[in-house]
N, C-alpha and C positions, 0 to 999 in steps of 0.2 A: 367687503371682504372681512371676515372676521379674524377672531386672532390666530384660530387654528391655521387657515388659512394662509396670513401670512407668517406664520413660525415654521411653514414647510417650504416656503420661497426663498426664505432666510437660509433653511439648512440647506436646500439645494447650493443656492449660492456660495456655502461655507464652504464647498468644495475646492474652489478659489486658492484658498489656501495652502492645503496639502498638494493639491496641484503646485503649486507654486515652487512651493520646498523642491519638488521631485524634478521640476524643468532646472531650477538652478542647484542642486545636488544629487544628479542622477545617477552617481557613482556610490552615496550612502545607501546602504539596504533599509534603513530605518523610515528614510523618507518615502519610500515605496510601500512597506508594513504599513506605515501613518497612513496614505492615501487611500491604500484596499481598503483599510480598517474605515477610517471616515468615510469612503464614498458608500461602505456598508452599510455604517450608521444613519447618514443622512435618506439614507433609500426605507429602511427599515422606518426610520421617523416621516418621511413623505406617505409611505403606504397606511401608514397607524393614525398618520392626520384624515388622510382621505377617506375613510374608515370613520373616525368620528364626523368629521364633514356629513356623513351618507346620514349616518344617526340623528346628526342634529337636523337635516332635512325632513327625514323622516315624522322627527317629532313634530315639527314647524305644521310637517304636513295632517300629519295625525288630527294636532292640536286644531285646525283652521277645519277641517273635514266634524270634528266633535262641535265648535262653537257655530257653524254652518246648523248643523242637526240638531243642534238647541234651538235656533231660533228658527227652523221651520216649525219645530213642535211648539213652541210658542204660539206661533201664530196660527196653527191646525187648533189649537187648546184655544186661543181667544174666539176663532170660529167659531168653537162649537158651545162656548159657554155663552156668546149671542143668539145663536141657533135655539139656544136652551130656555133662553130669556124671552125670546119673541113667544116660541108655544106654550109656555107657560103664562104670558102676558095673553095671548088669543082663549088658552083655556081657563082663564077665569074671567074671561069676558062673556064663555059661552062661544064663541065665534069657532064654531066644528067645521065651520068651510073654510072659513082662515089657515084654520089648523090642517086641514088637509090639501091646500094648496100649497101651503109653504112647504109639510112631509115633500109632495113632487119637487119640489124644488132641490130639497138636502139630498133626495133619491137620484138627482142629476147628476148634481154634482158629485157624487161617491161615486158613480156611474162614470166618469170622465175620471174621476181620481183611480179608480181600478183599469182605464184603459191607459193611460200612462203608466201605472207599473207593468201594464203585459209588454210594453215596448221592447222591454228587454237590453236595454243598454243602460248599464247605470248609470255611466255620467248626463246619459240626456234626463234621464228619469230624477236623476238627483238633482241637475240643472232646474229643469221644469220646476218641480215640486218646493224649491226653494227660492223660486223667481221672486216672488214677491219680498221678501227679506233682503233682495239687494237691486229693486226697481221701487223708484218714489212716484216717477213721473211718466210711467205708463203699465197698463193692464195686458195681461197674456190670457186670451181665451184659447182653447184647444175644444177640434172636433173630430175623433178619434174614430175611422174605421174602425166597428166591430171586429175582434181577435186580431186586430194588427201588431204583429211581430217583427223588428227586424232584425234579430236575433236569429232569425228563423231562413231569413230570407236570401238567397244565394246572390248579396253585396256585400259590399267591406262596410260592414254596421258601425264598426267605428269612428272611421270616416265621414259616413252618410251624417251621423250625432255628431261631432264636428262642427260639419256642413252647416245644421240645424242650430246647431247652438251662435257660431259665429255672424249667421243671419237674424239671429233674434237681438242678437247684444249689437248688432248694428243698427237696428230700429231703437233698440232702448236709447243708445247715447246719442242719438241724432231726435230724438224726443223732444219737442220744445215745450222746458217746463214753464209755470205759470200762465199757459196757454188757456185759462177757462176749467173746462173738464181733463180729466187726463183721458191719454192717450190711450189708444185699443189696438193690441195686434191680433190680430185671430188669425190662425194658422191650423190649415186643413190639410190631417195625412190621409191617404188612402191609397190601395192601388188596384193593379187589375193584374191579368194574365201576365202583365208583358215589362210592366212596372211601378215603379212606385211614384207618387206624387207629394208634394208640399205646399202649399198652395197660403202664401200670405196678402193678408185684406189690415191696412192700416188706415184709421179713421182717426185723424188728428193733425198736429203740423209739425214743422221738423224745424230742427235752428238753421239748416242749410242743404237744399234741396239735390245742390251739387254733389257737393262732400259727400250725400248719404249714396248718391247714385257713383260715384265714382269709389267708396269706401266696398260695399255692394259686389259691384263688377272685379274690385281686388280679393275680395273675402271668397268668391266663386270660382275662380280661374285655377283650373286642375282638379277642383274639385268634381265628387259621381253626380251630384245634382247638376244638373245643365237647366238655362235658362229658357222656359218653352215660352212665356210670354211676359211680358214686363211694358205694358203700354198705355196703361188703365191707372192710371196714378200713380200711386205709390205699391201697387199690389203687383205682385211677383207670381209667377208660377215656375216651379220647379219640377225636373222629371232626372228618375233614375234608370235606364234600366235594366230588367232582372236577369243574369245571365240564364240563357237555357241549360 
């Protein structure tokens, strides 16, 4: 709690006081004046605390959403000044087949990076696109239905990104680092007529097999994702579906 916070506990509590005057001299007018008056003040200073309270979240929040957005750009910028390294390394080798396999490769990935922003929900989109800035010890591949929106799509989208986010950051922290290679979650959206699918494939080992299955089953309960098969290791499938 900080100090605004408690300097509006304090005044509420001052009330105490003028209260007090007014139960043992109820017959003075003065001590009635005093009590309106303070219990006016203190309400006035409670509402101007909560008030700056909202602000100072705000900025907290501001501030955390800006140094988020730096260091994804960061790490898009050291991408691509690798990216830039390697075909510059291929083309002064001569190596045109190099150079044009690795082009398919950047061509991919832009290609999966633009199917994430059509998603249409920013915090999943924000989520995603910044994954890597606050995961050490495991990899997030996506395989993105063409034009999938769910923005678009008659579920509670917000919800649904949610769903998706709170399922990934349970793989993350049930990751068992220093395992060799890191971990890989690859998570497949798509849907059909009738609904929408999420489909997770994790290839790696976890600190605790339980935990992650029981953390899992609490992170999904009430949630539009319902669990269509989950028998296959560690890989989930998930189905929403699309109201008519």
């Amino acid at each position: 709690m900080g100090r605004n916070g408690l300097a509006k506990y304090v005044a509420a509590a001052s009330i105490v006081l003028p209260g007090a005057a007014l139960l043992l001299m109820p017959e003075e007018i003065w001590t009635a004046v005093l009590f309106v008056c303070w219990t006016a003040a203190a309400a006035a200073f409670w509402i101007i605390s909560k008030q700056r309270e909202h602000e100072e979240q705000m900025t907290r929040t501001i501030k955390a959403m800006q140094s988020a957005g730096i260091r994804t750009l960061n790490h898009h910028r050291h991408d691509w000044m690798n990216d830039l390294q390697v075909l510059f390394g291929y083309a002064r080798l001569g190596k045109l087949d190099k150079c044009i396999s690795f082009m398919e490769n950047i061509r991919e990935r832009m290609a999966v990076d633009s199917a994430i922003a059509k998603l249409g929900v920013p915090s999943l989109v924000s989520y995603i696109q910044s994954f890597r800035t606050i995961s050490s010890n495991m990899l997030l591949e996506l395989e993105i239905q063409s034009d999938l929106n769910l923005s678009g799509m008659r579920l509670d989208h917000d919800k649904i990104a949610d769903t998706l986010i709170h399922a990934i950051n349970t793989y993350r922290l049930a990751a068992k680092p220093g395992a060799g290679e890191l971990a890989v979650l690859r998570l497949k959206l798509s849907r059909d007529n009738t609904a929408l699918y999420a489909a997770f494939y994790y290839e790696g080992e976890l600190i605790n097999e339980q935990q992650w299955s029981q953390k899992m089953i609490q992170q999904l309960k009430g949630a539009p994702l319902k669990v269509v098969d989950s028998e296959h290791g560690f890989n989930v499938l998930l189905r929403a579906d699309i109201s008519a």
